[in-house]
N, C-alpha and C positions, 0 to 999 in steps of 0.2 A: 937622155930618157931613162938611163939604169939609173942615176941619182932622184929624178923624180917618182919612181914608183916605188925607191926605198924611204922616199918621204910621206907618200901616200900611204904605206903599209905600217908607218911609225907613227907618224903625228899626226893623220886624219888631216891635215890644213893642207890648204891649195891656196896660193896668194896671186889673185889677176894680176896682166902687166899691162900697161897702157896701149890703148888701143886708139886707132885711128878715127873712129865715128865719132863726129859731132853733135854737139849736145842737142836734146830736143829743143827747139823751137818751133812756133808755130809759124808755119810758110804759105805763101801762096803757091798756087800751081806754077810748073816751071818749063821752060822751053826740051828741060830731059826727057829722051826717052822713057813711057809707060807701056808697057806689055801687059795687055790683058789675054793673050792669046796663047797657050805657052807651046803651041808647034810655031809661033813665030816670036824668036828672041835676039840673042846677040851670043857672040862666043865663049861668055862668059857660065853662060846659066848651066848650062849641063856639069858644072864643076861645084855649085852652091847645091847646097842642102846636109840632111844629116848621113853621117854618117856613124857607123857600130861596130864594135868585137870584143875581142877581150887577151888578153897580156898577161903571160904565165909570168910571176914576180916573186920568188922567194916559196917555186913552189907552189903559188898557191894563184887561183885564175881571177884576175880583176876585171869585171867589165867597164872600157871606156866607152865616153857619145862622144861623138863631134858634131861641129855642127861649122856650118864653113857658109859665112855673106858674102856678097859679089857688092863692091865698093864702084862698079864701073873701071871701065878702062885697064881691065887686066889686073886689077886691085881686089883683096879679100882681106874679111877679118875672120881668123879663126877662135871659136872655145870649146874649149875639150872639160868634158865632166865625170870625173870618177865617178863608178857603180853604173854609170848609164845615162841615158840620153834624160833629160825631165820629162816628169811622169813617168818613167822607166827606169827607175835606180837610183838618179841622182840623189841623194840629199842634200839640199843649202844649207851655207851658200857657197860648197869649195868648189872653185874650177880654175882654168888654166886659161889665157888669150895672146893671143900672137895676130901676126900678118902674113897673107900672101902674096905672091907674087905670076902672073901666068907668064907662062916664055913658051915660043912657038905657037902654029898653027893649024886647025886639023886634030889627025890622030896622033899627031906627035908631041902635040902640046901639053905642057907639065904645069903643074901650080906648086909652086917650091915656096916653102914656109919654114919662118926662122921664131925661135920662142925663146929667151932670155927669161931662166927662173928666179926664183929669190936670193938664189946663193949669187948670181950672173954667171951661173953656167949656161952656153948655148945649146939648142934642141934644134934637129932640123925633122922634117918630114917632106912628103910630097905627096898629091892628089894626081893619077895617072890611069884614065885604061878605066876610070869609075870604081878607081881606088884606093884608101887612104893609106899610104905606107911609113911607119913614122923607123926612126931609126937613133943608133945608139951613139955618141960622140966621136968615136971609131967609125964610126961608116957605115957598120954591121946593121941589117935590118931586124928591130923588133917583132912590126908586129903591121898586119893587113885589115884594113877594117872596110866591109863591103858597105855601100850606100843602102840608106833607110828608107825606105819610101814609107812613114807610117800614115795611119787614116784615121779619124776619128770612129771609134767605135757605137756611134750613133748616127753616122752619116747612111742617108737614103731612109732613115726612119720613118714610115705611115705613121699618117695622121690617127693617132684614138679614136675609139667612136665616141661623139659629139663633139669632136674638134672641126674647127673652120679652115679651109684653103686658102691662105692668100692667096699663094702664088707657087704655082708648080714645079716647071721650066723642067722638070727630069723628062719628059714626055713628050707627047703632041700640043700639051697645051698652056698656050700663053696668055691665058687671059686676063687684062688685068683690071678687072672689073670692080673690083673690090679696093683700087689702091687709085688717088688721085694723082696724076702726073704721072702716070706709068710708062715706064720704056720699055720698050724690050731691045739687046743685040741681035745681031744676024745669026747670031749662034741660039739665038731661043730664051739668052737670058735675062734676069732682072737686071733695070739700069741703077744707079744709085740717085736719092735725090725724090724718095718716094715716099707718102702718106695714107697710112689706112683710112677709107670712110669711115669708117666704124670708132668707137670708143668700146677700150675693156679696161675691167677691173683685176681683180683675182684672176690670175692666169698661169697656164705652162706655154712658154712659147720654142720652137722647134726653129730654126733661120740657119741655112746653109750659106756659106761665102766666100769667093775667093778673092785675094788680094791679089793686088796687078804686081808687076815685078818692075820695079824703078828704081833701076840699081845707083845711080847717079843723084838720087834725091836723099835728102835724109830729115829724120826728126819727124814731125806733124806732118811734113809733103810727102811723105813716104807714105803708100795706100793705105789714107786714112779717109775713115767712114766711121761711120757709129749707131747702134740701134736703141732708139731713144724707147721706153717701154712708160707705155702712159704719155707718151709727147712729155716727159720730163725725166727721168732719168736714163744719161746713156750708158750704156757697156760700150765702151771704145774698140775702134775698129782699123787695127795698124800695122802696117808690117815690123812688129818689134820683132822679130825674128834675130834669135841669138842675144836679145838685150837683156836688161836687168829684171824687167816688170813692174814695173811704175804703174800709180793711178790713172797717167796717161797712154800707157802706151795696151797691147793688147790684152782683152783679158778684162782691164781696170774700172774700175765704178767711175769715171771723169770725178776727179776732186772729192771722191769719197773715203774710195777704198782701193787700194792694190793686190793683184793676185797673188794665192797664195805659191803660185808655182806660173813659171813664164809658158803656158802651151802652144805657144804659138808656131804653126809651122811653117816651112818655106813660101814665100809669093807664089803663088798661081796654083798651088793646092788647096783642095777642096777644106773646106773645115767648118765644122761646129758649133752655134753656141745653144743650149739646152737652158730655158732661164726660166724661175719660179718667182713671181713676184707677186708681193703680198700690199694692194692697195695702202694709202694711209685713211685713218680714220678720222671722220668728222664728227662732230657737235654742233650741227647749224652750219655755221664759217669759220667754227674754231677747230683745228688741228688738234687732235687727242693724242694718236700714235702716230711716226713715219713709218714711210713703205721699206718693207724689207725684198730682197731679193736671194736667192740662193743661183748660182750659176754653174752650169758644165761647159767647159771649153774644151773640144777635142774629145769629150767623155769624162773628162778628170773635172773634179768639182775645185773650182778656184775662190769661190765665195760661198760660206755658207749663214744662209739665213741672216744679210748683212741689213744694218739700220741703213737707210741712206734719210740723211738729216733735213737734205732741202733738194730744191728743183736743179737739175747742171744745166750750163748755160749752153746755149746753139739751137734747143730742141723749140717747138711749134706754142708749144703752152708755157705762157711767162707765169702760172702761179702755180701750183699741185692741186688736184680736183681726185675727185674719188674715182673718177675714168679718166683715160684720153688713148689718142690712138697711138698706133708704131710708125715711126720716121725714121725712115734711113737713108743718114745725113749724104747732103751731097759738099766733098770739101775739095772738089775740080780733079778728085783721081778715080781711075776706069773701074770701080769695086763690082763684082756681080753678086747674084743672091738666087737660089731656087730653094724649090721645098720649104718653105715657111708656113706655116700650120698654129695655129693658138686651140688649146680647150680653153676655154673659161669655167672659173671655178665659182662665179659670184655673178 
């Protein structure tokens, strides 16, 4: 750990090490455990998410993030981010990736993690007690970083005035009057797998959601959804949590665009997407301009003001039209959704 933070403070590089997660494919639903529920999960959940502090190094205070996935079965992938968690310090694209491991059971139980840097010196740490304790070759402990629980700094936002209600679910009311094929949980929420009646154009849309926790699944079968805006362009809806940030995975324009920063937080917390999308324009039947969109994820704008060229494929409208409605996709994982809201601008 002392060799890596005299790296950090010299040469700004941070070189990932191979990691355990498989590549994205698109998967069908899987006989894995999905948790939509997060007071009901497995042993392993209360040890995944992010974590924060900061590392006195030559004198001077560095803040790291971590951020720690549950692989199933006692398994983790860990990445540690100089300057801070993303959207919180980090700058891309330096960061550090390792493995965990859980031993024991209960409150005794430890998640002991091993990281081989670029020199192949080894790093150990350990997550214990709801705490990241990372340490120095010798044995001697660095440094404690307590768990993050962060939130979107737009979550629970009212609707503006002359905005429309989809769908509530924060409340008494579930109604879903406005949306064809509407589900609701036992717990009051949206099911995935749903169609606005309505078509819009020019709009801001507000959509709350959380992602199921499948920790045995990975790639596209990992809680993926997507909100298609106009029934033709989706914002991808996944548990990339701790990945790269790909046009597929959270965040992404499907086959457009890529985030400009991964925000994705852990399964089964609440999150954000704030999206401004700017219809395409016609001429009769002829296409003049495509639709742009501008996107907040979590509060942090991940796309601004992007072209999106043509229609992505999965959503309800096979051409692009000056309107169409919001579908949220159903791809067989437990996604929930409240608080959705549109103004229309057109």
């Amino acid at each position: 750990m002392q060799r890596f933070i005299h790296f950090v403070l010299s040469a700004g590089l941070l070189v990932g090490l191979s990691v355990t997660r498989l590549p994205v494919v698109i998967a069908a639903p899987s006989d894995n455990p999905a948790y939509a529920d997060p007071t009901k999960t497995d042993t392993d959940f209360p040890f995944q998410g992010e974590y924060s502090g900061t590392i006195t190094a030559q004198g001077q205070p560095m803040p790291i993030g971590v951020q720690v996935i549950a692989l199933g079965d006692g398994k983790f992938d860990v990445v540690a981010y100089p300057g801070g968690l993303p959207g919180d310090g980090w700058t891309p694209p330096n960061k550090v990736k390792g493995t965990g491991v859980r031993e024991g059971e209960g409150d005794a139980a430890v998640v002991k993690i091993k990281a081989v840097d670029w020199e192949g010196n080894s790093h150990l740490a350990e997550i214990r007690k709801g705490e990241f304790i990372t340490f120095a070759e010798s044995g001697r402990e660095v440094g404690r970083f307590a768990k993050a629980n962060r939130s979107s700094t737009t979550l629970g936002e009212k609707p503006p005035q002359g905005a429309i209600v989809i769908y509530d679910g924060t409340g008494t009311s579930t109604d879903t009057s406005k949306l064809a094929d509407g589900r609701v949980s036992e717990d009051g929420l949206l099911m995935e797998g749903v169609t606005t009646k309505d078509s819009f154009g020019d709009a801001r849309w507000h959509i709350e959601f959380r992602l199921p926790y499948q920790p045995k699944d990975r790639g596209q079968g990992r809680g993926n959804s997507g909100a298609y805006l106009m029934g033709s362009y989706e914002t991808q809806m996944l548990d990339s949590f701790g990945l790269e940030g790909k046009d597929n995975e959270c965040g992404g324009i499907y086959q457009a665009a890529a985030p400009f920063v991964n925000m994705c937080l852990p399964p089964l917390a609440w999150q954000t997407y704030d999206i401004d999308v700017t219809a395409p324009r016609f001429e009769g039947e002829k296409k003049v301009a495509n639709a742009r969109m501008t996107v907040r994820h979590n509060g942090t704008v991940i796309h601004n003001n992007v072209e999106v060229p043509g229609i992505t494929p999965g959503g309800p409208l096979k051409q692009e039209a000056a309107k169409g409605p919001l579908y949220l996709q159903n791809h067989g994982n437990p996604v929930r959704y409240r608080n959705i809201w549109v103004l229309p601008k057109s």
